[in-house]
Residue frames as qw, qx, qy, qz and C-alpha x, y, z in Angstrom:
[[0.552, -0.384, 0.455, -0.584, -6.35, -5.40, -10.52],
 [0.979, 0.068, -0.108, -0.160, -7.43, -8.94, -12.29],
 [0.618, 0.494, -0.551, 0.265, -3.40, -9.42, -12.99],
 [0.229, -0.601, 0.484, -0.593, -2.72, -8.33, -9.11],
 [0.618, -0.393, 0.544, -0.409, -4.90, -10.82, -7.58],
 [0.955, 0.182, -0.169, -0.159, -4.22, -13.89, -9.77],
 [0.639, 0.422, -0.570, 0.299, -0.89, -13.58, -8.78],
 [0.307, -0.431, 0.630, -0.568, -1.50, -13.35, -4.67],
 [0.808, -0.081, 0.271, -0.517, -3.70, -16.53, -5.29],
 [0.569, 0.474, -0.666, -0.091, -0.65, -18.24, -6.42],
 [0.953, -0.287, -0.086, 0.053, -0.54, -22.04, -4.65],
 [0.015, 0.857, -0.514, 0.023, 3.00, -21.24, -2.54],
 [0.941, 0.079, -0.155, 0.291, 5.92, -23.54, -3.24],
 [0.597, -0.629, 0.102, 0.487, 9.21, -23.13, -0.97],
 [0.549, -0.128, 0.392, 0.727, 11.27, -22.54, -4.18],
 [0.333, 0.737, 0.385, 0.445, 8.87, -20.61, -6.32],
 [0.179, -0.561, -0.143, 0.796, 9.87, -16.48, -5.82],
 [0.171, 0.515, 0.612, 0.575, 8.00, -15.89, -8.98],
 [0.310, -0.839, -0.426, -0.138, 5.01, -13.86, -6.48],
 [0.362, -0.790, 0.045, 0.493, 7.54, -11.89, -4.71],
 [0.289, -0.250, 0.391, 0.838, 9.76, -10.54, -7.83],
 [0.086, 0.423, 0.538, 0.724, 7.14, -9.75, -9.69],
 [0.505, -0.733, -0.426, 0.164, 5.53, -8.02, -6.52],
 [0.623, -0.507, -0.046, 0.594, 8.58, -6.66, -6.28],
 [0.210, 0.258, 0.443, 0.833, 9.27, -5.09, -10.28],
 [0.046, -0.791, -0.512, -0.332, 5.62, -3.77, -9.70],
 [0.377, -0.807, -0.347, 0.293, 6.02, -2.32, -6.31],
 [0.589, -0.214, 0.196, 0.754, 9.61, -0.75, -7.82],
 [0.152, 0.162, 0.537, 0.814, 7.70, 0.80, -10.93],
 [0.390, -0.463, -0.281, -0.745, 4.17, 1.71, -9.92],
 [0.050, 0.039, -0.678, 0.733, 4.05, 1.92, -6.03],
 [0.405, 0.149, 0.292, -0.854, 0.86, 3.74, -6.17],
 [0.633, 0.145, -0.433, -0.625, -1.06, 1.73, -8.62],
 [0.467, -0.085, -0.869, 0.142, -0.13, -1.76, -6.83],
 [0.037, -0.099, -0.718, 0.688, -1.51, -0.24, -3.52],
 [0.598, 0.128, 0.074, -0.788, -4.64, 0.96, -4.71],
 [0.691, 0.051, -0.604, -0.394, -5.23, -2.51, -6.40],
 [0.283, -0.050, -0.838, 0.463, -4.27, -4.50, -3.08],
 [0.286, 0.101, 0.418, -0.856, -6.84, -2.16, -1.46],
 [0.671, 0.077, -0.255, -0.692, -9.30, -2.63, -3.91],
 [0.485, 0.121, -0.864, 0.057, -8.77, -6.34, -3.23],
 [0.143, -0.083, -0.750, 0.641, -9.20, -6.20, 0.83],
 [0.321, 0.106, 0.210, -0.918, -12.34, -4.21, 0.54],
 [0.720, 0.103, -0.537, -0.426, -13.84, -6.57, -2.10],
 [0.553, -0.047, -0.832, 0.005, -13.02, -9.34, -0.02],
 [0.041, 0.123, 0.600, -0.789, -13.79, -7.68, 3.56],
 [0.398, 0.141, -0.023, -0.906, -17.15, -6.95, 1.61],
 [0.564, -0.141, -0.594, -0.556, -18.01, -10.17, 0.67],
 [0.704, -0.425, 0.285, -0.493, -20.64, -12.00, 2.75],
 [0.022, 0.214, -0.976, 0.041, -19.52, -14.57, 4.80],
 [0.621, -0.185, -0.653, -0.392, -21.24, -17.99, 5.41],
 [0.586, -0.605, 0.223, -0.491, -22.84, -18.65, 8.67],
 [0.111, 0.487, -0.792, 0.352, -21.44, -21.27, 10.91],
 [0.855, -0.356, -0.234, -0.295, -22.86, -23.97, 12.79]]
């Protein structure tokens, strides 16, 4: 899950395709395991508290 989200928090560059092929190899080889970690991601972050506004 750590591996997952260090690589979605890559800084994007027009030329890099590093995050998508290796997005891709996962998604090719362990469908199920990449989706549960994305989830686990979205919830963690949907979960965390936000900061109030002014």
């Amino acid at each position: 899950e750590e591996m997952v989200k260090m690589v979605l928090s890559r800084p994007y560059h027009q030329e890099d395709q590093f995050t998508t092929s290796i997005l891709r190899h996962w998604a090719a080889k362990h469908d199920d395991l990449l989706g549960e970690h994305i989830k686990a991601l979205l919830i963690k972050n949907n979960n965390m508290p936000r900061k109030r506004q002014r």
